[in-house]
TORPAFI-146385 format. One record per residue (C-alpha): y, z, x. Coordinates in steps of 0.25 Angstrom, whole numbers, plus 5000, padded with zeros to 4 digits. Layout:
N
YZX...
//
This chain:
935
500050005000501449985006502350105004503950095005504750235003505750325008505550475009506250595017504950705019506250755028507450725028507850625042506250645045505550555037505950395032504950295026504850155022503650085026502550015021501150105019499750055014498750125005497750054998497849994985496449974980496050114985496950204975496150264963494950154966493950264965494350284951494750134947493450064952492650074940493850014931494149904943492749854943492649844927493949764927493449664936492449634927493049624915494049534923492849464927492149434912493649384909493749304920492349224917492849234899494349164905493549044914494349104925494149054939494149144952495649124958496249194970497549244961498549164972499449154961499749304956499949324973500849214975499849134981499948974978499448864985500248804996500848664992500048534998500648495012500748375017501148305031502548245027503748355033505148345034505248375049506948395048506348525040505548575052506248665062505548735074504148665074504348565086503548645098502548675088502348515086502448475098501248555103500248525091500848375094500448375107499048435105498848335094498948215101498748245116497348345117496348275114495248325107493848355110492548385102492448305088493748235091494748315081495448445084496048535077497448595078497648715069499248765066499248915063500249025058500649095045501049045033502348985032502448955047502648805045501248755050501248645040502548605043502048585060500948515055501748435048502648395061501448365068500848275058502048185054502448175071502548035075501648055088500548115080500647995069500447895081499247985085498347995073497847925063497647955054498348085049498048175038498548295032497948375022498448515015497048605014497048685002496948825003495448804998494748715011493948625003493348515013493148415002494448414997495048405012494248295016494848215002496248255006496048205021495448065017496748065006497848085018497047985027496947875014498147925008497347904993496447984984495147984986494047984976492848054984492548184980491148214990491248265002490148165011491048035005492448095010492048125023491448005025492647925021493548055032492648025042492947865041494347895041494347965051493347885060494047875076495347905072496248005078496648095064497648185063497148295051498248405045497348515038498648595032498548725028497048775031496748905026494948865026494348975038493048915034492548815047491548765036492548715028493148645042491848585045491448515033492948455032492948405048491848315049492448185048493448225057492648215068492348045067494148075071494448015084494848105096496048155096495948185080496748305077496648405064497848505061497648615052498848715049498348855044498548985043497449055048496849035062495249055057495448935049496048865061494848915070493848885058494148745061494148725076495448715081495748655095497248705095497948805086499548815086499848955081501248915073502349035076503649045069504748965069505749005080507249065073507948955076507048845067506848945057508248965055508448805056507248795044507948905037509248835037508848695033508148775021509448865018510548775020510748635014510348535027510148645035511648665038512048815038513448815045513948815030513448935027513549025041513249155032512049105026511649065041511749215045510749265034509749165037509549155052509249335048508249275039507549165048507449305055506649355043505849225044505049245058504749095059504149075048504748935042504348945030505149095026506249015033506248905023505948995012507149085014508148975019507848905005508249024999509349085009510349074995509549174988509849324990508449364992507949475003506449475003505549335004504649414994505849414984505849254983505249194969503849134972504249004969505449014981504549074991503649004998503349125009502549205003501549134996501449055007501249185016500349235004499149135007498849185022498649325013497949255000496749185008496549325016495249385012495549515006495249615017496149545025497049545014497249715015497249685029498549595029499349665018499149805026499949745036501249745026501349905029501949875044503349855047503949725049503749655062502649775066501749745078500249735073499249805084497749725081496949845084497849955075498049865063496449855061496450005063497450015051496549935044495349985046495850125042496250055029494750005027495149855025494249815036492849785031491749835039490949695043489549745049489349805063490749755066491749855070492849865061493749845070493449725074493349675058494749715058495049635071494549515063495349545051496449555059496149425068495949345054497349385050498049345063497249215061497749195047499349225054499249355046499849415059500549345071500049385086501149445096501249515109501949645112502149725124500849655128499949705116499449605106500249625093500249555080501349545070501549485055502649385052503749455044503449385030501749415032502349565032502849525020501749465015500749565017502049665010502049574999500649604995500649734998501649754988500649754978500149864982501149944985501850064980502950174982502550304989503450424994502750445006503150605008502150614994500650594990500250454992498950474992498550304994499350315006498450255019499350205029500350265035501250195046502350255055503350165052503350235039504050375046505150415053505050555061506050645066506350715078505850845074504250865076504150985066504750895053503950755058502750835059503250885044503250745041501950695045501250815036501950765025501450635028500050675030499950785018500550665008499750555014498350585014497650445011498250395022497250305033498350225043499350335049500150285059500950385066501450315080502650335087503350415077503450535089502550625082502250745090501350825082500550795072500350875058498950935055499050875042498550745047497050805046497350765029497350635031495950625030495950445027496550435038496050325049497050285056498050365064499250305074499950425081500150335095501450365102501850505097502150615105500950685100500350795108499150825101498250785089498250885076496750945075496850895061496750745066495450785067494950775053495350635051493950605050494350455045495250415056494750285064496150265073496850355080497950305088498750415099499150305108500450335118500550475112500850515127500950665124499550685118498750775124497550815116496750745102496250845093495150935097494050885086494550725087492750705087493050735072493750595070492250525069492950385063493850375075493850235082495050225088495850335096497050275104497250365116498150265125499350315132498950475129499450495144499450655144498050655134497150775142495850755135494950675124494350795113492850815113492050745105492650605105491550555110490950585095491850485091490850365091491750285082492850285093493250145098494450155103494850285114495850215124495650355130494850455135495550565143494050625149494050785149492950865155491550875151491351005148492751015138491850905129492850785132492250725145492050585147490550575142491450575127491450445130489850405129489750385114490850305113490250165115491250115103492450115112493349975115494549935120495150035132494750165135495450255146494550345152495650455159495350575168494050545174494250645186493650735175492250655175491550745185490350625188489750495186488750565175489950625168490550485168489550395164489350495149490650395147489550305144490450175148489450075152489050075135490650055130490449915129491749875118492649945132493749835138494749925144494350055152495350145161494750235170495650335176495650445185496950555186496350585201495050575207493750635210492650595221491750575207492750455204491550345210490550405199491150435187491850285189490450215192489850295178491050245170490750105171491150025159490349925150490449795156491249725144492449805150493849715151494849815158494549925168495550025173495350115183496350225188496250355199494850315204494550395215493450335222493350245235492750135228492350085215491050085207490049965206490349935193491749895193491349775202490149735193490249585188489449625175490949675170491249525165492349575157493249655164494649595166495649695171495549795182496449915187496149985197497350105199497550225207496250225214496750295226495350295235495150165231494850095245493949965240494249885227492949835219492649675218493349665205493149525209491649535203492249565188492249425184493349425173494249515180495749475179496549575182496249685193497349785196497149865207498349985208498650085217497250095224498050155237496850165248496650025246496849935258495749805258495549715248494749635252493349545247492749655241493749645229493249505226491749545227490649495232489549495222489249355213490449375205491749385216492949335216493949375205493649225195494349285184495649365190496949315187497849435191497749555202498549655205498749765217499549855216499949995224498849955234499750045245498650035256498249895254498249795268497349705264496849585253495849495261494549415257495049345246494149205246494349075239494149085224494049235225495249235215495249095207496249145196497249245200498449245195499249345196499349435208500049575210500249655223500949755224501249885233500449835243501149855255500249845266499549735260499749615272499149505267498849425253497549355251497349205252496649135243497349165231497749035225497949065211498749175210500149115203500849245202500949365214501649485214501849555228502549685227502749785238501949715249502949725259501749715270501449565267501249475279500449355271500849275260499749195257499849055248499749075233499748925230499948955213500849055215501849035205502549185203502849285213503349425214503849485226504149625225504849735236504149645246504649605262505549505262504349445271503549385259504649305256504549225268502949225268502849165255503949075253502948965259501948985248502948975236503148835233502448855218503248975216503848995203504349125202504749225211505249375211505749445223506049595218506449715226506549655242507149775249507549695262507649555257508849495259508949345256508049245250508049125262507848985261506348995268505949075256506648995244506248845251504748845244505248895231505348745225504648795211505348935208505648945195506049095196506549175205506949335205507549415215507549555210508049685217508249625233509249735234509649665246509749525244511049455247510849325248509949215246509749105255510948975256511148895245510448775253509148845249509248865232509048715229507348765235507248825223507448695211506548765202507048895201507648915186507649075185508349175196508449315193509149415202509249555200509649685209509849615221511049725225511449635237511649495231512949455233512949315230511949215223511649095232512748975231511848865229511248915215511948805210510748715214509648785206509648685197508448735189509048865188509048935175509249055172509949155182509949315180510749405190510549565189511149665196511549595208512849705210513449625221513449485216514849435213514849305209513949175207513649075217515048975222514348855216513748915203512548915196511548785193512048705180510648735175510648875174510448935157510649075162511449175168511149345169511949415176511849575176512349675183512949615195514349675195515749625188516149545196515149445193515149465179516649435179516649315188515549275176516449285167516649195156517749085159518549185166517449225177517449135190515949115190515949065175516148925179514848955188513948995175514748945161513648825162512648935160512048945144511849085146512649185153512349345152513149425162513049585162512249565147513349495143512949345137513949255141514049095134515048985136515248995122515249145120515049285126514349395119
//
């Protein structure tokens, strides 16, 4: 159910307005059944006593059948589309196909994204008209009937009626048709996930010639797959600037708006609205007159949004239905987390148990289906995989809802209540009244089964909580929580509990064996956690533990807890090993049997002369991904970490290992990408046992390697041809005494050096594309300047004694596309102006915090690729170069390099205006500067 209300349970404490969900078909059902199942048969003898067919009841939801399409466009109404176009252009007539002779090129996104109108571009494009003949197009009903397709194809290839009616006589006269001619097919609209349907319509497409090509546009990416697609273009949003161009050649008679500059205004706020979805855009500029707020308040027959929008929900099956329309209790633009929105819904009950399949992973599939079907859109933030809805899917799945929906006053009994969601509070500063609060909340709200209570800065939680006896769900992640209530306890029911980045824990509750439905406890970033309770390890049900802090044997919470948790996936972080006495006390971990592990971090907080054993006994099950390793104490590692028969393991870290005198042949692991070896400090040879020696050697499958702190290492010798076929990326740094790079190396596009100031050798990295140089001698410059001649991008940073940049060190830098010099605090001068024309290629210079530059060099006019110039805290530069800047340059940052220079920059009136006015963009001191304007 969605809930909106304001309350005060006191006064400045407590605020809501926010969505909430509760179940509509679970209130009074144990007392209405009886009555619901003898209504449905009296609605049944009706039915048959009226002749009354089975129907879907489209028309009491607002569901109608889309209009026909057909392949004619007015392209002057198309705004935005021309990259898109071009690519499916291109595939279509220059990849040639392969297998049967046709492929298949599918055009997916939400409803309303404008996949008909792309389709449409490409169909009517002069090159594709002279590619293929013939070309068809047919609009698919919502009901795929391969008959009736094959009817409508020979009808656009003929451009008559036909007569047949069987099925064998129509694809016998296709199949003619078609015979060693290069087709182009439109399917419009596919919503068929059925592959049956697919293959008994795409026989006779297969007598095409090479080269034919089929184009379906759909909604749903298992309809797409279902039919063998070689290439899919996943259709984003219009940019703002065509959707406010489509928008205005709906609103304004011939598209011209400088009549009307007010009604401008209000509609570039709402193309805002509108996200990129052309088909709002031409809703709402055709109706920009109208004084109407909400897309939802249109009359049906002027809105074409949400019956549109309406289908992608109509054709879901009705568990996924209750699965979408859930989703209309977030806020607006919220960030959906895969994994905790499955949670949410398992705690609801809308996934259906499917065999021995974990629910989970049935959920995982509900979720994918509705990604697949552009329910939700895919995006990345702050590195994590996140999904979003589109603004008006929100308000599609609020739209439903509204029908089952009602009023509460959230401080009273709503007893339906089963979803609770932080955004609906706001706390105080005090802790006494928020705790007040949360009682009230917990005494009022008993049904609930979804209690989100993250980053609300709860420090304590009420006893009460122990009520709520539904619950299954729990969020309390980033709260400044010391401990768990005894009470939480008795949530017998609960399958999530989530205490992530609640950095002040430092205890669970005593009896938290009682919580025997518990599947996932989120532990991660509990920094000052002491111990795990006794008895967790009754907890059988437990998939998730991203931690398990070990305590000591005899107190009950050792690390033999973990042994009969053989259910535990994803990451676990094993901590305070120091207190595992032996390898026999070790190996009750049982390890080797966690077969659904990836990610395992193993640390240590100081070591013991046991370190060897209780490592060897904690070997992991060889499906392992990522192994972490910190605070090893032992001389050397154990046999297992160098075994081949981990064929899945892709990330290493090895990390404060401080007796650590020989790395293991990592180079055995045959998948392993990316080692990371930090602050092993005894460490001084690297040498060919690192690559191994056994029938597996030499890293095949690395891509990136990393050393870092490695203070005592002198050497890194024995590398052979091939030992490293794909590296990539390489990182050294803090390895001072370090004299030498290995040879061989010939893939490696991007190095990092960084406080290596003992270098003697630079050795040839012939792909070397990017390199970062960092607190290094000025010495390095000189050694691999020969070497550099593919360089595009280069960083100096942090060159205490550096002084210039010479003409030797610039000569080979014919491809440098970017170049920074960042903190040479004593850097004065470059080289003469004779030497910038060596670097025709550079477009990006950036300097900052060079204290000692007094003058950029004269010649910088002859950079003529240059574009884009940033200057930063450079205290004694005064003024730019006597002959100026390049003509080419777009932009120009200036910051932080004294008054004077900002003055002589001065627009008009500065004397180095004339130097940079030919420059698009000026920004001096924060201040945007334009030869128009300054703001």
């Amino acid at each position: 159910m969605r809930v909106k209300g304001k309350n005060k349970y006191r006064k400045g404490i407590l605020s809501f307005q926010v969505p909430y969900f509760t179940s509509f078909f679970e209130r009074n059902m144990a007392n209405k059944i009886k009555g619901i199942g003898d209504r449905l048969d009296e609605i049944a003898k009706e039915r048959h006593a009226l002749h009354l067919k089975e129907g879907d009841g489209g028309s009491r939801l607002g569901i109608k059948e889309r209009p026909q399409t057909s392949s004619l466009i007015d392209e002057t109404r198309v705004f935005g589309r021309e990259d898109d176009k071009k690519k499916l252009i291109e595939f279509l007539v220059t990849n040639e196909s392969s297998g049967m002779g046709v492929s298949i090129i599918a055009i997916v996104g939400m409803g309303g994204l404008g996949k008909t109108t792309l389709a449409q571009l490409v169909f009517n494009n002069e090159t594709v008209a002279d590619h293929f003949r013939p070309k068809m197009w047919v609009c698919v009903p919502q009901e795929f009937h391969a008959q009736n397709l094959t009817k409508a194809i020979i009808e656009s290839i003929t451009g008559t009626k036909q007569d047949l009616s069987d099925m064998d006589p129509m694809q016998r006269k296709l199949k003619k048709l078609l015979d060693g001619k290069r087709f182009l097919l439109v399917l419009d609209d596919v919503w068929s996930e059925d592959h049956n349907d697919w293959d008994l319509l795409k026989v006779p497409f297969r007598t095409g010639a090479r080269g034919s090509r089929i184009i379906i546009t759909t909604r749903s990416e298992i309809a797409a797959r279902s039919m063998g697609t070689t290439y899919t273009h996943h259709l984003e949003g219009l940019p703002h600037d065509a959707c406010l161009s489509l928008f205005k050649e709906r609103a304004f008679v011939g598209g011209d708006s400088d009549a009307h500059p007010k009604l401008l205004e209000i509609g570039a706020e709402i193309v805002k609205k509108c996200k990129g979805l052309p088909l709002a855009a031409k809703t709402l500029g055709s109706l920009l007159c109208s004084s109407i707020d909400e897309i939802w308040d249109l009359p049906a027959e002027r809105n074409d949004i949400l019956p549109s929008l309406r289908l992608s929900y109509h054709y879901l099956p009705a568990h996924l239905k209750q699965c979408f329309v859930y989703c209309s209790v977030f806020p607006k633009d919220f960030l959906f987390d895969k994994d905790e929105l499955v949670q949410q819904w398992m705690a609801q009950g809308f996934i259906q148990p499917r065999g021995l399949k974990r629910v989970e992973d049935v959920g995982n599939e509900y979720f994918d289906i509705l990604k697949w079907r552009s329910l939700f859109q895919y995006t990345r933030s702050n590195g994590d995989n996140k999904y979003r809805m589109h603004d008006l899917m929100q308000y599609l799945a609020q739209s439903i809802a509204n029908d089952e929906c009602f009023i509460i006053d959230p401080c009273n009994k709503s007893k339906g209540l089963r979803t609770f969601l932080r955004h609906a509070i706001i706390l105080g500063n005090n802790p006494n009244n928020n705790t007040l609060v949360l009682q009230g909340v917990f005494l009022n709200l008993r049904c609930l089964r979804v209690l989100d209570l993250s980053n609300l800065g709860i420090e304590e939680l009420p006893d009460s909580i122990g009520i709520l006896k539904h619950l299954r769900y729990l969020d309390l992640s980033v709260n400044p929580i010391k401990m768990l209530p005894q009470s939480t306890t008795s949530l017998y029911n609960l399958q999530t509990l989530k205490l992530s980045k609640c950095r002040k824990l430092l205890e669970l509750a005593v009896d938290t064996r009682n919580l025997i439905n518990l599947r996932h406890l989120n532990l991660e970033e509990t920094d000052q956690l002491e111990s795990i309770p006794s008895g967790v390890g009754e907890l059988i049900c437990l998939q998730t533990l991203c931690k398990f802090v070990v305590g000591a044997k005899e107190s009950g919470n050792g690390i033999g807890e973990l042994k009969d948790l053989i259910n535990l996936r994803g990451e676990i972080h094993i901590s305070h090993l120091e207190r595992v006495r032996n390898g026999e006390e070790a190996k009750e971990a049982n390890m080797k049997n966690k077969q659904h592990l990836d990610d395992l971090f193993i640390d240590w907080h100081y070591g013991n002369e046991g370190d060897e054993e209780v490592m060897e006994a904690l070997q992991p099950h060889t499906n392992l991904k990522i192994l972490k390793i910190v605070g090893y104490n032992s001389i050397v590692f154990p046999n297992w970490i160098r075994d081949p028969l981990f064929p899945n393991l892709v990330r290493i870290t090895v990390k404060n290992c401080g007796r650590l005198k020989l790395l293991p042949p990592l180079g055995q692991l045959p998948s392993l990408k990316y080692p990371h070896i930090h602050n092993v400090y005894r460490l001084e040879h690297v040498g060919p046992e690192f690559v191994g020696s056994g029938c597996v050697k030499g890293f095949r499958s690395l891509e990136s390697l990393d050393f870092l702190a490695l203070y005592s290492l002198k050497e890194w010798c024995g590398v052979q041809e091939g030992d490293f076929p794909c590296l990539r990326q390489l990182e050294i740094n803090e390895c001072d005494k370090l004299r030498e790079l290995p040879h061989l190396l010939p893939t490696v596009e991007k190095l990092t050096l960084g406080t290596c100031r003992g270098l003697t050798v630079f050795p040839c990295f012939p792909s070397l594309r990017t390199l970062k140089l960092v607190n290094c001698d000025d010495n390095i410059l000189r050694l691999a300047a020969p070497y550099l001649t593919s360089l595009s991008s280069l960083t100096i940073q942090s060159f205490p004694k550096l002084t210039s940049l010479q003409e030797e060190f610039l000569q080979p830098l014919v491809k440098l596309e970017e170049l920074k010099i960042l903190n040479c605090r004593e850097l004065a001068y470059w080289t003469m102006e004779v030497g910038l024309h060596l670097l025709p290629s550079l477009r990006n210079l950036v300097i900052q915090f060079c204290d000692s530059m007094k003058s950029l060099p004269k010649g910088m006019q002859n950079l003529t690729s240059l574009r884009d110039l940033v200057i930063e805290y450079c205290p004694q530069l005064n003024s730019l170069p006597e002959f100026g800047l390049p003509v080419t340059l777009q932009s120009l940052r200036i910051i932080g390099c004294g008054m004077i220079l900002e003055q002589r920059c001065q627009k008009e009136a500065g004397e180095d205006w004339p130097k940079i006015s030919h420059i698009p963009n000026i920004s001096i001191n924060f201040k945007r500067i334009s030869r128009c304007s300054t703001s």
